[in-house]
N, C-alpha and C positions, 0 to 999 in steps of 0.2 A: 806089583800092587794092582787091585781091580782099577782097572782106566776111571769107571764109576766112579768110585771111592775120591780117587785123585780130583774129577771135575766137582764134588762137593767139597772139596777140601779145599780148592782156588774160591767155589765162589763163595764160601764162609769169608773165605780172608779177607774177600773186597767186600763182604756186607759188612767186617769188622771196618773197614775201612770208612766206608758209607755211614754208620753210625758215630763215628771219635768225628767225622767231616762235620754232623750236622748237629753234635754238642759244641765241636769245637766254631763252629757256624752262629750255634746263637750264642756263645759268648761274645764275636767280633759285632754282630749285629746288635746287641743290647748297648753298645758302645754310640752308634750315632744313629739308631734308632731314636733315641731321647732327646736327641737335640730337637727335632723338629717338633716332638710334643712339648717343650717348653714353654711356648706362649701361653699354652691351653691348660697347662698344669696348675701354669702362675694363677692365670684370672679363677680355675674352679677352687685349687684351692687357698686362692689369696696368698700367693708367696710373694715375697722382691725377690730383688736382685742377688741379694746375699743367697737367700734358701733355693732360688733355683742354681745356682752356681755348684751349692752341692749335692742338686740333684747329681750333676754331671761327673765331678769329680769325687766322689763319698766312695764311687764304683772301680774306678781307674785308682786311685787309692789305696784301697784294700788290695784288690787285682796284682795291684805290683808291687805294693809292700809285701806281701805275703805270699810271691809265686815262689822265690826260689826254696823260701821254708815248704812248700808244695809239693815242692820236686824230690826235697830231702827227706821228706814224708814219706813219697812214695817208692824210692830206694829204701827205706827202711821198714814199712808193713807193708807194702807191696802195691804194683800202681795198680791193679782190677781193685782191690779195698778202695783206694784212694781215690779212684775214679768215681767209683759206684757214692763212696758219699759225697764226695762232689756233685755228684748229680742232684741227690738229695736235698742238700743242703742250697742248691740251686733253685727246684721247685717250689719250696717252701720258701723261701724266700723274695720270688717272685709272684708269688701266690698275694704276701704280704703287700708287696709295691702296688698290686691291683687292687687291694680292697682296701690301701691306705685313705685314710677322711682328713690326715693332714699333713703337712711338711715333716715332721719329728718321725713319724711311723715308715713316709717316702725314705728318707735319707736313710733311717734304720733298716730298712728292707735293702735300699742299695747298699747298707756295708755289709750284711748278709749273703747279697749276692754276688759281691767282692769277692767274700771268703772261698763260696762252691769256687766260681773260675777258679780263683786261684788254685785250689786242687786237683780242678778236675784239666786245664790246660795240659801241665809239664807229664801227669800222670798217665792222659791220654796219647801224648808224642812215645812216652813208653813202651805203651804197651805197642806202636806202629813198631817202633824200631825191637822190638823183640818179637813182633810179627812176622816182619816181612823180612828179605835178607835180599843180600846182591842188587840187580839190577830193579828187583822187585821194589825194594827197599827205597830208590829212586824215586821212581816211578810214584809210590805211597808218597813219599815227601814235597813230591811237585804236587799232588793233589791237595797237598797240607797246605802249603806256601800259598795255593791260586785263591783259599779260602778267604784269607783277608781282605783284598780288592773286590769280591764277588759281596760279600759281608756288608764293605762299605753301602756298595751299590743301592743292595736289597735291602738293608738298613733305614736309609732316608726314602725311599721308594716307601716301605711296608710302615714310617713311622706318621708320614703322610695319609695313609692307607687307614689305616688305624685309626689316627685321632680323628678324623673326617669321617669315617664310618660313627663302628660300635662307641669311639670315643676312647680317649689317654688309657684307660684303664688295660685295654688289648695288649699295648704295646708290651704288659709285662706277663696276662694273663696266657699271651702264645705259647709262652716259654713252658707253660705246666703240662700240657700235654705233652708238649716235646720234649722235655727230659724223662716226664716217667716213661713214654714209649722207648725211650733208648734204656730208659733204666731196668725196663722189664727183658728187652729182648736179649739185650748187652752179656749180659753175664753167662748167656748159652753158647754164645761163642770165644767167649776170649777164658783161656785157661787160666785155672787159678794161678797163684801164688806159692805155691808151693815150694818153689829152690829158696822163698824167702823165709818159711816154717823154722828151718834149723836152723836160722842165725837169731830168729825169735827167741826159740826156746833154750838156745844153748848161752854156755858162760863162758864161753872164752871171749881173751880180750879183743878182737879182733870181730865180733859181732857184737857186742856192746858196744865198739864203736861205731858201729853201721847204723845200731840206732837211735844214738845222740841224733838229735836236732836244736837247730839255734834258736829256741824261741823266745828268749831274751832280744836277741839281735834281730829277730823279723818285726816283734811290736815297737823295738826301740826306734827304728826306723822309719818305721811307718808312722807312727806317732809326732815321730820331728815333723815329717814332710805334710802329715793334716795340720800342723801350727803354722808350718810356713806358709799354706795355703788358707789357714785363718787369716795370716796378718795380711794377706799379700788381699782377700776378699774385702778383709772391713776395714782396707784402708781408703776405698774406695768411698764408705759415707764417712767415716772419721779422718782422713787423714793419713798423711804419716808419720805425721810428728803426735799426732796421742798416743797416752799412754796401752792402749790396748791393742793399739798394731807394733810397737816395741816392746813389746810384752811377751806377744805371739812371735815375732821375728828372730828375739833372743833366745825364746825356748826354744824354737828349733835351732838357734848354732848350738844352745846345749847342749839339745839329742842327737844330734850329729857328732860332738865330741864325745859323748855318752857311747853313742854307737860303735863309735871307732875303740873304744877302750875294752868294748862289751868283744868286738871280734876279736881283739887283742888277747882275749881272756881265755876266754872257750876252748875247747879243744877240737871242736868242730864247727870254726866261725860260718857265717853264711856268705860272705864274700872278703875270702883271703887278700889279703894287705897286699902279699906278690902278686897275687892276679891284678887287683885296681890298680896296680903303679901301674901297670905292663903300660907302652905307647899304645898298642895297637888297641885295648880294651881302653882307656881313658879317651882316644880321639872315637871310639864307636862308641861307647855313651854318650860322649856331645853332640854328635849327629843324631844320637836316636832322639836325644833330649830336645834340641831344637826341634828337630821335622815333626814330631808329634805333637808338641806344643803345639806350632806355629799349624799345624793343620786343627788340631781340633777348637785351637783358637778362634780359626777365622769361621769355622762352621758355626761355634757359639753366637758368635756375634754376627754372623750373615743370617742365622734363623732370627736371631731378634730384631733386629733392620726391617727383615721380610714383612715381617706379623707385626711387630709394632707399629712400626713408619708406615710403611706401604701397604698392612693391611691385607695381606694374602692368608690364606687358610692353610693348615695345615698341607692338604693333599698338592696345593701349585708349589708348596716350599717343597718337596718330598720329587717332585718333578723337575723342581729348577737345580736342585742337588743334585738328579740321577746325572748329568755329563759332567758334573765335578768327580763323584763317585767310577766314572769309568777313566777320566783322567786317571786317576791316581793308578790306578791298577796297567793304561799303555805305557804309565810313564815308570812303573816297576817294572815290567817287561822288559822296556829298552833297557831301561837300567845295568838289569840283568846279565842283557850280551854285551852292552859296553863295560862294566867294571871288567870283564873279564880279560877284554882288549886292550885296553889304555890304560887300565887301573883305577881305583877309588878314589885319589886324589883329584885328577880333573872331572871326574864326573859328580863329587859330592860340591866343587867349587862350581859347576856347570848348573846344580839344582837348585844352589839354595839364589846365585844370581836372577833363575829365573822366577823362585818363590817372592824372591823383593821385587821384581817386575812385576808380576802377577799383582801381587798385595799394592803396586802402588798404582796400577791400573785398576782395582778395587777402590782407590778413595776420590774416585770421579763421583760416586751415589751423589744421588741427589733425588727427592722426593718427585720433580717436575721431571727426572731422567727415565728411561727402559731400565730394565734391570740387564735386560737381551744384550743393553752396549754399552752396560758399565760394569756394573759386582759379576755377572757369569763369565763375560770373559778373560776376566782378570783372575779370579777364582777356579777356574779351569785351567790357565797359564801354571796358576800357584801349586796346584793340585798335580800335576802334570811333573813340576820341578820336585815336588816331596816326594814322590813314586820314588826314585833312584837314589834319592837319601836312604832310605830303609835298608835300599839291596848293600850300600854301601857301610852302614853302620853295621849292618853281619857278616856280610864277605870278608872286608878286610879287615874285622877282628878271629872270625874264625879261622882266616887262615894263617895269622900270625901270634895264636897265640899255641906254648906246647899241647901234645893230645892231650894228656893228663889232666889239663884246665879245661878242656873244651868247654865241658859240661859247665861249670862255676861261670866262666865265662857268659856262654848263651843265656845263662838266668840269669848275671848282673844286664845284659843289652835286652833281654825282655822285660823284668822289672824297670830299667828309665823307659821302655817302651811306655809303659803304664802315667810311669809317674810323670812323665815330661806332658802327656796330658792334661793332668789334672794341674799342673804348675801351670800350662798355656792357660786354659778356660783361664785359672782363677787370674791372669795377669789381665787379658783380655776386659775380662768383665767389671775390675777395678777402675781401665779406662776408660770404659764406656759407661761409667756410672751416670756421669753427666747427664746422659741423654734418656736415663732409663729410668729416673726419680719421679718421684708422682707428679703429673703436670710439666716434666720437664718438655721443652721444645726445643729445636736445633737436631741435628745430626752431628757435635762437634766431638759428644764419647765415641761413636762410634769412625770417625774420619782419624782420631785420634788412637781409639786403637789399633787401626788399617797402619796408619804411621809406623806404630811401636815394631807391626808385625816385621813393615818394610823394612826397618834398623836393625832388629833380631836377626832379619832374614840373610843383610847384607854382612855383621857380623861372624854372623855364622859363615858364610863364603872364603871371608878372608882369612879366618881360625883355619877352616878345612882346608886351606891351602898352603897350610905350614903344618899343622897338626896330622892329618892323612896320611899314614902309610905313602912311600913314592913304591912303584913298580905294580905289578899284575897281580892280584891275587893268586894261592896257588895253594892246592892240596885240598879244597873244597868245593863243593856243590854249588855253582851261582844259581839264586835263586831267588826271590823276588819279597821277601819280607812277607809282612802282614798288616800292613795300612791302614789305618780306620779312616 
């Protein structure tokens, strides 16, 4: 083959590469991008507590109710389709967020935007691993993996950036260029679809199964887990004991029993009953569910401390965040070469002890205190400990569950990726209501949520220290998660 030929052939790959990098880039970055424009969202467009909560969560929500039906998608029409409208379905929906005039139209664009991720994530890891092969294939998925901590980073950096410039509206308006630019270049390089055409067009039973999808079971789901995040938000002005947060609480054990009956049924559930018993997938959900919580939790409630109480603008929050944001990513690293060493067990027990340290070196704030020696150092501690949860909630489920499941598997630990966020925020922000009501004074919501985080955190250590796989991972790639 002409040498030529082959040096445009490698550098397609890595531009294929460079492109899935920087869709799959601004999904992680629309993630805590937002937090820091919160304050500013609230006061322009007159939201509480409740509407901004699901600014944050309405996104994380959809995102991971709806990734693994995403993935099944994309095995079934093909992931360049699948991609390409996710991308779509992205810009325009992002479009929406920026030239939203109220809460209802915001929250509507992030479940819109919910939707693109979710298609265009599982679809774009596809098309990598049917890209790239061998050592290549590596190589692609460590650039995959670095994206997350880098995401964080530039997240709270550019959402600072943003609302202190042009103003809230950028932080969603960035995204339109930059999907249609991948959207327009994208399709030049990545081959179609076509080994998926015959199982389209054809009748046998064995392609008709290919392309069932669960889409009873991805809204059923997802639908429980926005009621549990209703009741768990407006228990926060109502109560727990009204009737409207027992309302929302019950309906989601219903859709959750609903859900379980729905997978029961199907013939192509979206997360197989044998794969959730499994040990090793039931203790890496709990760790995804905690670490993401308890991180995006503390980020919700440290940008509103910031802006609210102390009064900082967008751009000093977005700066006081960047060495939490690079926490998270040295402490996914270590993570990394230690599960590989000692195993997942003392290292998911090692993280979350230090996320309760952290979090409870976070509830020194005080309005007359530095932020420099109280919330960043503890917040960086915290940040620091959740890095090595991630690596551990997919290590030592991917490597103990059979090949067969991988796949099912990886989509149930990325889906609680999602969703254990939007459960954090809304617990979070329940307990910090106190301080967040019109005219409220004190700092006792937010010292209180700092608390809850500490218990969560400390729970979670002691679970992961009987639940966690014992021994070394083994048959998989250790590799550093994807952090927000």
């Amino acid at each position: 083959m002409n040498v030529r030929l082959v040096e445009v052939m490698v550098m397609g790959r890595w531009a294929v590469l460079g492109l899935l990098g920087l869709a799959q880039f601004m999904l992680i970055v629309d993630i805590t991008v937002v937090q820091v424009a919160l304050p500013t969202i609230g006061t322009e467009l007159k939201l509480g507590r409740e509407a901004l909560t699901w600014v944050v969560t309405t996104y994380t929500l959809v995102f991971g109710g709806l990734m693994v039906l995403g993935g099944r998608l994309a095995d079934a029409f093909g992931a360049r389709r699948t991609l390409l409208a996710g991308l779509g379905v992205f810009a325009a929906a992002s479009l929406v967020c920026g030239v939203a005039g109220d809460g209802a139209t915001l929250i509507a664009g992030r479940a819109f935007q919910g939707v693109g991720a979710a298609l265009m994530s599982p679809s774009a890891l596809a098309v990598i691993t049917r890209t790239y092969h061998g050592e290549l294939r590596n190589r692609a998925l460590g650039v995959w993996g670095a994206i997350g901590g880098s995401g964080a980073a530039v997240g709270v950096l550019a959402g600072g950036l943003l609302t202190a410039g042009p103003g809230w509206s950028w932080v969603f308006y960035v995204n339109v260029p930059i999907a249609l630019a991948v959207l327009a270049v994208l399709p030049r390089l990545v081959e179609r679809d076509e080994a998926v055409l015959p199982r389209l067009v054809g009748r046998d039973e064995a392609g008709a199964s290919g392309r069932r999808v669960d889409v009873p079971g991805a809204v059923t789901v997802t639908l429980a887990t926005g009621l549990l995040i209703y009741g768990l938000v407006g228990a926060g002005d109502a109560g727990w004991g009204a009737f409207s947060t027992l309302a929302a609480l019950g309906g989601a054990v219903l859709g959750y029993g609903l859900f379980v009956l729905v997978e029961r049924s199907v013939r192509t559930p979206l997360m197989r009953a044998e794969t959730m018993a499994r040990r090793a997938v039931v203790s890496g959900t709990f760790v995804m569910l905690a670490a993401t919580g308890l991180l995006l939790g503390l980020f919700f409630v440290s940008s509103l401390y910031l802006q609210h109480v102390l009064g900082y603008d967008a751009l000093a929050t977005g700066l006081i965040f960047l060495p939490v944001a690079v926490a998270i990513t040295l402490g996914a690293h270590l993570g990394g070469r230690l599960v590989g060493k000692v195993g997942g067990r003392p290292v998911a027990l090692v993280s979350f002890a230090l996320t309760a340290a952290g979090a409870a070196l976070m509830m020194r704030i005080s309005p007359d205190a530095s932020v420099w020696t109280t919330l960043v150092p503890g917040f960086v501690l915290a940040a620091f400990g959740i890095g090595p949860a991630f690596v551990t909630a997919t290590t030592t489920t991917m490597a103990n569950v059979p090949a067969g499941e991988a796949g099912v598997a990886s989509g149930v630990i990325n889906t609680f990726h999602e969703l254990g966020g939007s459960i954090g925020v809304a617990v979070v922000s329940t307990m910090a209501a106190a301080s967040l009501a019109p005219g409220a004074v004190g700092i006792e919501g937010f010292t209180g949520a700092l608390l809850l985080c500490v218990i969560v955190a400390a729970v979670a250590a002691v679970v992961s220290s009987v639940l966690v796989p014992a021994g070394k991972p083994s048959g998989v790639t250790v590799g550093h998660g994807h952090g927000h």
